[in-house]
C-alpha positions in Angstrom: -34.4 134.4 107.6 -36.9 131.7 107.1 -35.6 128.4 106.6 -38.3 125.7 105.5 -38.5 122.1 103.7 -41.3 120.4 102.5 -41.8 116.9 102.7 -44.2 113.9 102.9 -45.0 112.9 106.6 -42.9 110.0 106.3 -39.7 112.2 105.8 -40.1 114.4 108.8 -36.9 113.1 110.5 -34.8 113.3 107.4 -36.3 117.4 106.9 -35.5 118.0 110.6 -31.6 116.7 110.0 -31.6 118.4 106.6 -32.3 122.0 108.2 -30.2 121.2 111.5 -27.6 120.9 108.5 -28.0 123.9 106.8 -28.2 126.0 110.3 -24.6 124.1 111.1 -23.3 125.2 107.9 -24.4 128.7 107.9 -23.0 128.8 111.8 -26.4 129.7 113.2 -26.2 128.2 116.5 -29.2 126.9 118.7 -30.1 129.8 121.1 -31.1 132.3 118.1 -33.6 129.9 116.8 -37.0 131.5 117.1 -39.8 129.0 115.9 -42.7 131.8 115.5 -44.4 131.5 112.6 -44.0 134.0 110.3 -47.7 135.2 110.0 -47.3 135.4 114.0 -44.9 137.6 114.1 -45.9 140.3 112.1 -49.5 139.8 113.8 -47.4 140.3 117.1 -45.5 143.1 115.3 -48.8 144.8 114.5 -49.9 144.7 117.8 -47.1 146.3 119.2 -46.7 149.7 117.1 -50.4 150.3 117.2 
């Protein structure tokens, strides 16, 4: 699952709290974040089963 929020520069704090929300409320807990972009992993993904 990808969770993203777009915003103006000046409401990068109030994105950050907004997702930290939505992680609380769906119980996903710190340790099985992975910040890898998405592009990165399937390029990593690639890489691996060739």
């Amino acid at each position: 699952m990808e969770v993203e929020y777009l915003c103006q520069y000046n409401e990068i704090e109030k994105a950050k709290r907004k997702i930290k929300e939505t992680l609380k409320e769906l119980g996903i807990e710190k340790r099985n974040i992975d910040n890898t972009g998405y592009t990165k992993m399937l390029w990593k993904k690639k890489i691996k089963n060739n």
